[in-house]
N, C-alpha and C positions, 0 to 999 in steps of 0.2 A: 480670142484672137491673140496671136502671136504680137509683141514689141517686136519691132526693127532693132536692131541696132545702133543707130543713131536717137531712137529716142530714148531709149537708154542714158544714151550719154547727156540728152538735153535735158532729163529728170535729175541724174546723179548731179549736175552742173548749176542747177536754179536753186532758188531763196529755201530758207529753211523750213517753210509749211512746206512746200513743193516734194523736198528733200524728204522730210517726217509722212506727211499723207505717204507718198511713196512705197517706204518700206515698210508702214503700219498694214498697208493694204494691198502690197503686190502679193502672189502668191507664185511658186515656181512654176506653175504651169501659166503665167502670163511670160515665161521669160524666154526669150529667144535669143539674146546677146553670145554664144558661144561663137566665138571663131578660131577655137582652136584647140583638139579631142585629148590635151592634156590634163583637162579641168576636171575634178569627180562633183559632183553635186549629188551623192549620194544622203539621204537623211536633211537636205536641206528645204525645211518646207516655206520659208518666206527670206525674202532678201538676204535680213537683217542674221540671219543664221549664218549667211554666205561665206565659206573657209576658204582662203587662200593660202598659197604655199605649198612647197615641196620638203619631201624626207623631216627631218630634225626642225623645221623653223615654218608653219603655218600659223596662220593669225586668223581668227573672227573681224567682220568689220565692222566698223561705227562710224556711217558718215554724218552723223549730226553734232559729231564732238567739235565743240568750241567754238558752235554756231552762234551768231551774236546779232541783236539790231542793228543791219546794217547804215540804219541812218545816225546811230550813236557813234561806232565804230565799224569805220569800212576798214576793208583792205579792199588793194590793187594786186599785186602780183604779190603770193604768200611766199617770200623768197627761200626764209631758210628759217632754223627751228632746233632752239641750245635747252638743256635741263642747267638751274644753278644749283650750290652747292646745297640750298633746303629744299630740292625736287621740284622748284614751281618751272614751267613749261612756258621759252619765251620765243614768241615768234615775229621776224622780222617782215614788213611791208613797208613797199616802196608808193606807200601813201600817205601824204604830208600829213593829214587830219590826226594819225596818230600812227608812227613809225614801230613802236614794238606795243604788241601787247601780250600781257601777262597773265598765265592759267596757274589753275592749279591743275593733275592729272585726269582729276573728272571735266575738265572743260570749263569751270567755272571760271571767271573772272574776276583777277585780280587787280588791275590798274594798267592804265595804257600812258605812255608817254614819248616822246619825242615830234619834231616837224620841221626838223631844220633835213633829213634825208632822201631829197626828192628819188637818187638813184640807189636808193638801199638796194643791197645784194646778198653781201655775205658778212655773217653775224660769228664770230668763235669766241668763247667762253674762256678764261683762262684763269685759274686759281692760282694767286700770288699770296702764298706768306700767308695763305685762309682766307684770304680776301679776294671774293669775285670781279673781273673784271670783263669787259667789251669790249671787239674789234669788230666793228665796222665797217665794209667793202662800200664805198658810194660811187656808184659808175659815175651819175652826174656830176659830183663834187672833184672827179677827179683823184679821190683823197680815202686813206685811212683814218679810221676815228678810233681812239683809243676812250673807253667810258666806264665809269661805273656802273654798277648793275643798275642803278636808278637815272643812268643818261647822264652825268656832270659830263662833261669834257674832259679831257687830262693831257691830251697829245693828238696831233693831227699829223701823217705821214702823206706831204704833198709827192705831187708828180717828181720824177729822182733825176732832175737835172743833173744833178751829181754825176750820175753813172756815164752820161758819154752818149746812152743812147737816145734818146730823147728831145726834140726839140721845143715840143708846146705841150701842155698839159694834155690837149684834147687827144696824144696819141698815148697815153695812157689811162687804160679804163680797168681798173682792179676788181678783183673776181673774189677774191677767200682770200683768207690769212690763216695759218701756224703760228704755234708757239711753240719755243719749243724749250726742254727742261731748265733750262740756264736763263731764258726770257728772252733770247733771240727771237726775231719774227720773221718771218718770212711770207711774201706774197706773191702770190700769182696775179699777173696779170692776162687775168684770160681773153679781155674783150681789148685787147690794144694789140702791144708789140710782142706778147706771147713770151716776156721776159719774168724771171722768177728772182726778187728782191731780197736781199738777206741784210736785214737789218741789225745791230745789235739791242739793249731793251730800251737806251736809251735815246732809240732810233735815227743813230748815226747808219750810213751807209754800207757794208763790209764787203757783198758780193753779190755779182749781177751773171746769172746763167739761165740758158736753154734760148728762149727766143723761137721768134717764127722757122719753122721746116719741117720738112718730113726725116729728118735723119732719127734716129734712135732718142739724140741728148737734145732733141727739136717739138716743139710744141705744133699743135691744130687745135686751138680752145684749149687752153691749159684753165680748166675752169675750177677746178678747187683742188686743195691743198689743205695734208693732215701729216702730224708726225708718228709715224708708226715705231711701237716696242714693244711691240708683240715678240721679237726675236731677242731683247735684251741689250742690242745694240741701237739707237734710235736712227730713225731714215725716214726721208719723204717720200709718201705713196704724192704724185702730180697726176690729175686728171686731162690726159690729152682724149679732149672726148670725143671730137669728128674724126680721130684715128680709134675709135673702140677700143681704148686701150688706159690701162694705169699704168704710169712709170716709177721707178722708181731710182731715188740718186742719195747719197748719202749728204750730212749735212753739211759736206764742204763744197754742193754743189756737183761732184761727181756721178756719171750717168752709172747705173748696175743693172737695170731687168728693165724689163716691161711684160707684162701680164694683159694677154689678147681676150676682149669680152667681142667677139664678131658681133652685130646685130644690136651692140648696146651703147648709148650714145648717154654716160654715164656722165654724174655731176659733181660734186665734191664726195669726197671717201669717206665716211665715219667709223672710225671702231671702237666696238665695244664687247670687251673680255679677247677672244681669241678669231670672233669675226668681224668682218668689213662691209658696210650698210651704205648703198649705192640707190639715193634716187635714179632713175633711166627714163631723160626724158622723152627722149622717143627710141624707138625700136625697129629693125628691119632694116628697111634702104631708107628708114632717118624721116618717115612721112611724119606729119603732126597726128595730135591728138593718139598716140601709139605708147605713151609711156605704164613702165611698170617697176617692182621694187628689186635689186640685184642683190643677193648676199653670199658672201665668200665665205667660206672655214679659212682655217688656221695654216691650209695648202695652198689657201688663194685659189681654191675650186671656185665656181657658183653650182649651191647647192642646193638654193630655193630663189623663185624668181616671182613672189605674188603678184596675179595679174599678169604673167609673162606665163611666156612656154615652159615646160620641163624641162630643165638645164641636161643637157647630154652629149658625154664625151667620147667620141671618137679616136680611138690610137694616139690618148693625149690629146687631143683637140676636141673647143669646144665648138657643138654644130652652133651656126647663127641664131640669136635669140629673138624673139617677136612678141607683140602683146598676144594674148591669148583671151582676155575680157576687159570690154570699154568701163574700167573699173574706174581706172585715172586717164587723165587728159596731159599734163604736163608734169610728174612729179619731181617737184626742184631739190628738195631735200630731205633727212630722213633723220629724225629725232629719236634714241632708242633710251629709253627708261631703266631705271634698276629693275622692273619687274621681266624687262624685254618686250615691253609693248611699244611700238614702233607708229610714228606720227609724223606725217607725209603732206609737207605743206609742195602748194602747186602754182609755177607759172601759167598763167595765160590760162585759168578755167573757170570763169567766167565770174572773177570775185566772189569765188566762195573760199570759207574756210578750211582746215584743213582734214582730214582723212586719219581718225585713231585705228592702228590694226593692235588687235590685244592676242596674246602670244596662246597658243591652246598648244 
């Protein structure tokens, strides 16, 4: 008898026997989850075989990686997911019991710490002078944390009275931070006023642009932020994600491009080497439970979309993008490894952890 679809998604989604029983014992002829004829399942005889991806970039999956007692260590919402400078794998949750925990690349466990971040969001990584450090997006707190790899405190970047625009903290809710080469920081605030923060390292105030709209140099979710130099000259890739779009401004704040993902309701940008790693957490006309993985070349193409449709461009334009297999449910963010293996922590699915894709 054929799976539904939806129970598909309510196996991929449960505790970790649920999750292993699963793929130890489905067979592809129990599977019926396609919905949509971009997908080959040629040669794949049980789940756990399962290739996702298009042209240059497909992944094998492992959804049991970095599955843990949930009653030792929960997560809530897997928000987002940094590599430090010795390879260990460190993933942020907006659960008090213990806000980051620490892997190594095979999913083992290294140490969990934190409880003061009830609205953990957004986690970046920043290597000073060989020394790792934290920034910390807390919706609830209102506030940037600035920490060392093992959580001390160092700096807290409150709501920016300063700038003029701003009355009470609660209309500021920060989404991601940048670094960028010099130690300047910049933040988006994605879930507030839609304004983008440019701090310097010692997180004095310097400039405040974009903000709520629809114009070009205007924000809709401006929900994460990365410094791209890839071109040699450094600029922010800004995620305006309920317009399916990245934009891009140089770092004095100035608007230059925007780069249209139709169909793709994209979350903070990662890059790594010459392409751009775009959790998508939902797809189409933006329904739930729809997301899949977005990645860009070096043209700002999308050239593989695991989990999503075949990326295809029409006279320069790309057609809309949609899930193609109930693989992921929300993917928040997208972790990519020195080997190029990609790990895909998830909002809203159902407290489980996060999803290894290994690069084939």
């Amino acid at each position: 008898m054929f799976l539904e679809k939806w129970y598909l998604g309510y196996l991929l989604n449960n505790n970790v026997l649920k999750r292993r029983t699963f793929i130890e014992n489905l067979s592809l002829g129990a599977i019926g989850f396609i919905s949509a004829p971009a997908f080959s399942f040629d040669n794949i005889k049980i789940l756990k075989d399962l290739i996702v991806g298009h042209n240059s970039h497909k992944y094998k999956v492992d959804l049991n990686w970095g599955a843990l007692n949930s009653d030792f260590y929960p997560v809530n919402d897997c928000h987002e997911m940094v590599q430090d400078s010795k390879g260990r794998i460190l993933l942020l949750t907006n659960h008090t019991h213990n806000n980051v925990i620490v892997y190594d690349k095979k999913g083992k466990l290294i140490e969990v710490w934190g409880t003061e971040y009830p609205g953990a969001h957004g986690l970046t990584l920043s290597n000073e002078n060989g020394e790792d450090f934290l920034y910390i997006a807390d919706n609830s707190r209102h506030e940037v944390i600035k920490t060392t790899i093992d959580g001390q405190e160092l700096m807290t970047l409150g709501y920016p009275k300063e700038s003029g625009k701003y009355e009470k903290a609660e209309q500021y809710i920060p989404t991601e931070t940048a670094i960028a080469p010099n130690g300047d920081i910049y933040v988006a605030d994605g879930y507030g006023l839609q304004y983008i923060l440019h701090y310097n390292f010692k997180g004095e105030l310097l400039n405040v642009f974009g903000g709520r709209g629809d114009g070009e140099e205007h924000f809709d979710n401006a929900h994460g932020i990365c410094i791209d130099q890839r071109s040699g000259t450094p600029s922010l890739l800004i995620t305006a994600r309920m317009q399916n779009k990245l934009k891009r401004f140089n770092l004095d704040g100035e608007y230059i491009e925007s780069l249209d993902l139709p169909g793709a309701y994209i979350c903070r940008p990662v890059i790594h080497n010459k392409h751009v790693f775009l959790a998508t957490i939902w797809s189409g006309d933006g329904s739930q439970n729809t997301g899949f993985v977005s990645i860009l070349d070096e043209k700002n193409q999308l050239i593989s979309a695991p989990g999503g449709t075949e990326p295809k461009y029409v006279s320069g334009k790309l057609k809309p993008m949609r899930q193609a297999i109930n693989l992921f449910k929300h993917p928040h963010d997208v972790c990519v490894d020195e080997d190029e293996n990609l790990y895909v922590a998830q909002w809203n699915a159902g407290k489980t952890y996060p999803i290894k894709l290994y690069r084939v």
